[in-house]
C-alpha positions as CSV (number, residue, x, y, z in Angstrom):
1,X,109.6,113.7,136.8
2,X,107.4,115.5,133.9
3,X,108.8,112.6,131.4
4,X,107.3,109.9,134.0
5,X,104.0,112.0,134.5
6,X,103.5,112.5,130.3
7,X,103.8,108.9,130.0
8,X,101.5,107.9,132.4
9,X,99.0,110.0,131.5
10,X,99.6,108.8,127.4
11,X,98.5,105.6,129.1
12,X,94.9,106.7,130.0
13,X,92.2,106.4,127.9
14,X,90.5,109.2,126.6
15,X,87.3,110.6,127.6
16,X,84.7,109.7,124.7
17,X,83.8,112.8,122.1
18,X,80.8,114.4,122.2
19,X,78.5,115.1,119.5
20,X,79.1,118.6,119.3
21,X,83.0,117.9,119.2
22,X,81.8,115.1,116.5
23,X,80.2,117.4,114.1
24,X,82.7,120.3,114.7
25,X,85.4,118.1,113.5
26,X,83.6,116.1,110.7
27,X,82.7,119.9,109.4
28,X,86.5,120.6,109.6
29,X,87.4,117.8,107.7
30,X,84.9,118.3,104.9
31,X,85.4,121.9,104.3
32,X,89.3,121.7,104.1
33,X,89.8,118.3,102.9
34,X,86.2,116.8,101.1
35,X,86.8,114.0,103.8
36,X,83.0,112.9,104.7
37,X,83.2,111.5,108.3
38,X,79.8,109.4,108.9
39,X,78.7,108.1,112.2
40,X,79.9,104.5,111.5
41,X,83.6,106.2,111.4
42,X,83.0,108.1,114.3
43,X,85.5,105.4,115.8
44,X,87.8,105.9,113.7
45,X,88.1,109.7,113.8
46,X,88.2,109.5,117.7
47,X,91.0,106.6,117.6
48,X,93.0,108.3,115.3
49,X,93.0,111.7,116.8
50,X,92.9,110.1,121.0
51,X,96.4,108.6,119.0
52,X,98.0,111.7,118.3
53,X,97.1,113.3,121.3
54,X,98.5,111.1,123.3
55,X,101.5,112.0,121.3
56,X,101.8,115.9,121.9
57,X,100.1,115.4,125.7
58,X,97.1,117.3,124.5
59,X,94.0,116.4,126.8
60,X,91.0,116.6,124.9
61,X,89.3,116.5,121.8
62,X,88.7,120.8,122.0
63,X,91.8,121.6,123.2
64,X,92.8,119.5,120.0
65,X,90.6,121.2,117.5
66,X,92.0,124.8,118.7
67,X,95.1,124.1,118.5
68,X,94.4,122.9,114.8
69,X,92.9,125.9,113.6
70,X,95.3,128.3,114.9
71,X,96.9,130.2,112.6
72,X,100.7,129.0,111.2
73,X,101.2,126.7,114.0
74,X,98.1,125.0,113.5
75,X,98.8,124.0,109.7
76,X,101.7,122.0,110.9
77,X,99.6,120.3,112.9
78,X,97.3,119.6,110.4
79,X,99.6,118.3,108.0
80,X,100.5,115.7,110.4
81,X,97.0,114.9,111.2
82,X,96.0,114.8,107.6
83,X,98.3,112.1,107.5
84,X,97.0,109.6,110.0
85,X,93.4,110.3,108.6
86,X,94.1,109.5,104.9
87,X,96.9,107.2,104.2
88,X,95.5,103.8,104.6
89,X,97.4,100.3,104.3
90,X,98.9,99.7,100.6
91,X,101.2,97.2,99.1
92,X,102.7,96.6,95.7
93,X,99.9,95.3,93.3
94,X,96.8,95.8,95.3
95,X,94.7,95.7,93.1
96,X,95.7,93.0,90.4
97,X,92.7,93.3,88.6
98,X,92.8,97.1,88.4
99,X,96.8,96.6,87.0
100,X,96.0,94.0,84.3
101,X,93.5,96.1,83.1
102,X,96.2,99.1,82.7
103,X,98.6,96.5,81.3
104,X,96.4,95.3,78.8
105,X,95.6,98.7,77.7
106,X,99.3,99.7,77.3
107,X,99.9,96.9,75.0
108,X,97.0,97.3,72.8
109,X,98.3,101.3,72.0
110,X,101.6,100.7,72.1
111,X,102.2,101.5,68.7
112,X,100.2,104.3,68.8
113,X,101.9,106.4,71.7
114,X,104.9,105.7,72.1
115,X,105.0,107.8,75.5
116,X,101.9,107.5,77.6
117,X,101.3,109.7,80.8
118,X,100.0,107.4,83.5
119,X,98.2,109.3,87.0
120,X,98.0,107.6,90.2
121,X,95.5,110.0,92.1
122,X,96.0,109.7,96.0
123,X,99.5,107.8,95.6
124,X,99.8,107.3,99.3
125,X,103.5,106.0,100.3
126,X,104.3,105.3,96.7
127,X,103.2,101.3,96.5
128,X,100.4,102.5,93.7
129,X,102.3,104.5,91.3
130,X,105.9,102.3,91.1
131,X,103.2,99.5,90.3
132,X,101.9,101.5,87.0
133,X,106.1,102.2,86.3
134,X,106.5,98.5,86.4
135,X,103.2,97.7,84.5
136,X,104.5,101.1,81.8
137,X,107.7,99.2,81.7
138,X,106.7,95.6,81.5
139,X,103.5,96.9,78.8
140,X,105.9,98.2,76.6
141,X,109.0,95.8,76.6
142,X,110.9,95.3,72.9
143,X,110.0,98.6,71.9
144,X,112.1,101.5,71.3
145,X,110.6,103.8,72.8
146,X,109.8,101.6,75.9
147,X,111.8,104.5,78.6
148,X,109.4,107.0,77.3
149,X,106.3,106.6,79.5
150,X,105.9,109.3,83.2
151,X,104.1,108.1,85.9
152,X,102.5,111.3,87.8
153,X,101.8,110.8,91.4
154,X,99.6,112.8,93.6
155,X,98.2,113.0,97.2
156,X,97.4,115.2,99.8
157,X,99.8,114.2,102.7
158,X,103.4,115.5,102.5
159,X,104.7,113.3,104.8
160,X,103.6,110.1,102.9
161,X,105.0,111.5,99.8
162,X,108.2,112.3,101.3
163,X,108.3,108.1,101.9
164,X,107.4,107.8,98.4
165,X,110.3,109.3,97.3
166,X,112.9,107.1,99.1
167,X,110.9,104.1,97.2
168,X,112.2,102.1,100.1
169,X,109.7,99.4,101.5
170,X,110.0,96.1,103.8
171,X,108.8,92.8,102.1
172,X,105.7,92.6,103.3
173,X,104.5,95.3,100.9
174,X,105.9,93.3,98.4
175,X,103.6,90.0,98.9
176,X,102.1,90.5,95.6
177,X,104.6,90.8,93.3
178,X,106.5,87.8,92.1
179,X,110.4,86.7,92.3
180,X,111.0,88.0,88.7
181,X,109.7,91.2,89.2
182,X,111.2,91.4,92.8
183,X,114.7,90.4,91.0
184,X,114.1,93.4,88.1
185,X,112.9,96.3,89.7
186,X,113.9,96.2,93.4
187,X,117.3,95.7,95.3
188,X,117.9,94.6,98.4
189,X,118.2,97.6,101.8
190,X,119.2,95.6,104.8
191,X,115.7,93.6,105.1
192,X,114.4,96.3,103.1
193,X,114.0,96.7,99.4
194,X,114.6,99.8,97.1
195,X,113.0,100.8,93.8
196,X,115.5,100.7,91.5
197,X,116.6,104.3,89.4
198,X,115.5,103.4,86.2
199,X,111.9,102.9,87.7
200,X,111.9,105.6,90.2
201,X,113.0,108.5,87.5
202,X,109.9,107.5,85.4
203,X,107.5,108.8,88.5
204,X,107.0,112.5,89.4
205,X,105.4,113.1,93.3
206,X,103.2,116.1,93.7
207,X,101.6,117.6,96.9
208,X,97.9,117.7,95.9
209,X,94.3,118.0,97.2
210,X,91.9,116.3,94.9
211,X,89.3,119.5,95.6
212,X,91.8,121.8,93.6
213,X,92.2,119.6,90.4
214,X,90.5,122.7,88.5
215,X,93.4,124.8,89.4
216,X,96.2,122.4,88.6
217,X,97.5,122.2,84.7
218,X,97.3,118.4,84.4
219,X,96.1,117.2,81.4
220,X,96.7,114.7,78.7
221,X,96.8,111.5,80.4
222,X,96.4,108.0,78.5
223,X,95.6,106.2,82.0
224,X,94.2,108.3,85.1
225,X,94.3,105.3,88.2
226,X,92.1,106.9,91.2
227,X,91.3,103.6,93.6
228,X,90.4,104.1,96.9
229,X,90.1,107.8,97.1
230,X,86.5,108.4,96.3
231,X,85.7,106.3,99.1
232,X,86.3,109.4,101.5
233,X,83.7,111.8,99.5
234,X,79.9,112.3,99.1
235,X,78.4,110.8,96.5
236,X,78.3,114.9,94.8
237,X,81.3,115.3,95.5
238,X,82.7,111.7,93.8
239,X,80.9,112.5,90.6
240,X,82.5,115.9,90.5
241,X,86.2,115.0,91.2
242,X,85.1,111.9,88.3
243,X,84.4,114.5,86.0
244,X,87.9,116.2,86.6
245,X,89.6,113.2,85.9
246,X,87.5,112.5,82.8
247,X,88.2,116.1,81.3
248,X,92.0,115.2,81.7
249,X,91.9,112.1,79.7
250,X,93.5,112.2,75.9
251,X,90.6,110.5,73.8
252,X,90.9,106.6,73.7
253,X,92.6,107.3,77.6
254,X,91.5,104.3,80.2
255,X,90.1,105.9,83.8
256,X,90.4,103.1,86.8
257,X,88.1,103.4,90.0
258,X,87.8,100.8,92.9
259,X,84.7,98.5,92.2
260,X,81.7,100.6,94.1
261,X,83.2,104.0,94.6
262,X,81.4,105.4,91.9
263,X,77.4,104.5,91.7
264,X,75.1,105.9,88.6
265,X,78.0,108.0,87.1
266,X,77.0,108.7,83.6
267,X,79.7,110.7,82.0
268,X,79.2,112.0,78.8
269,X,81.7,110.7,76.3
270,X,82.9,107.8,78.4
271,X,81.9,104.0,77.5
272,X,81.8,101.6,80.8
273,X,84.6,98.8,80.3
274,X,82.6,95.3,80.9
275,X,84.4,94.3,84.3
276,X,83.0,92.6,87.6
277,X,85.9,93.1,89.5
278,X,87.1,96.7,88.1
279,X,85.2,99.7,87.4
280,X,87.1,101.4,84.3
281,X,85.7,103.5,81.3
282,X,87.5,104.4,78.3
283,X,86.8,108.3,76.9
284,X,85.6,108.0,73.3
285,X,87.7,109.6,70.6
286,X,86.3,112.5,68.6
């Protein structure tokens, strides 16, 4: 009888969120995570949460919120939630642009490092950063050294990296990629495919939030790829994680955003790379 009176209450909708719920969440968010929630995404705040509410039988947006800030309890909670709010839809290659700009960059320095450090900031379920392994791997083909690259992976939601690091995904996330690279680097799961180990031991996974990159020791990277992330932030708050990222470059190193996410960033010692469709800048050596 309680089974049968959870699920039909799971079926009704939700009453609507009020502003005062509105900001106390969107405050939440920002404080703990830099996520800016405007009032265009209100929708999507309310959606996502009305979604996992349904899912614990909680009945409203403040009963919600208390139960998220409650001590030990609540940071489980929030983990999960976390996760809903900032792992979007990915696939292999998303961005083809964004990766033939890393390639291309790889190839040309090839012969200079032998071992470049690659960065996919906000790695989501892992589609972003086995891309840069394959691009590392394809970039530096022929050459001796060409096991010798590390593809660090970062992002905020445990739960997506724990995916990540079964590098197992169905084929539509593989739309992108063509037959030759399908053949190479993946092998077939059921109606699944899985990253094969000589790609997957080239990329580390780490648990991070991008408003701590002051207190983490990364450094030294020839390629930092951040798309999609900045998206979430103000536009203080974008320049100041851009500025992380740019201290943590090597001189020569390439830094990729998403076309947009970054508007009258100036960095010193960075030079714009002429691009439409990508918004890169190499850091200047000396």
């Amino acid at each position: 009888m309680a089974t049968n009176v959870v699920e039909k209450w799971s079926m009704q909708e939700l009453p609507p969120m009020n502003d005062r719920q509105f900001q106390q969440w969107r405050e939440l968010l920002e404080h703990r995570i830099g996520m800016q929630v405007t009032d265009q995404r209100r929708h999507f705040l309310q959606t996502s949460l009305g979604m996992r509410m349904r899912e614990i039988g909680c009945p409203d947006y403040q009963s919600y919120y208390n139960s998220v800030v409650d001590g030990t309890k609540g940071l489980i909670e929030w983990a999960t939630l976390v996760d809903r709010l900032t792992v979007q839809e990915t696939r292999f290659f998303r961005d083809m642009q964004g990766f033939k700009l890393v390639k291309e960059y790889l190839q040309t320095r090839k012969r200079k490092n032998a071992s470049p450090n690659l960065w996919s900031v906000g790695c989501a379920t892992g589609e972003e950063p086995y891309s840069l392994s394959i691009v590392a791997k394809e970039a530096l083909a022929g050459e001796a050294g060409e096991n010798n690259y590390s593809v660090t992976a970062t992002d905020i939601s445990q739960p997506a990296l724990n995916k990540a690091r079964e590098g197992v995904f169905g084929e539509r996330k593989l739309e992108q990629l063509d037959q030759r690279l399908r053949d190479k680097y993946f092998r077939h799961a059921g109606n699944q495919y899985q990253v094969t180990d000589e790609l997957k031991e080239r990329v580390c996974f780490i648990r991070m939030n991008v408003l701590d990159l002051d207190k983490l020791p990364l450094k030294d990277f020839d390629v930092i790829y951040c798309q999609n992330v900045l998206i979430y932030f103000r536009r203080w708050r974008r320049k100041e994680i851009a500025n992380y990222l740019a201290d943590r470059l090597v001189p020569g190193g390439l830094l990729v955003f998403g076309t947009g996410e970054l508007v009258d960033w100036q960095p010193p010692g960075l030079t714009r790379i002429p691009n439409d469709q990508t918004q890169a800048y190499l850091k200047r050596k000396g």
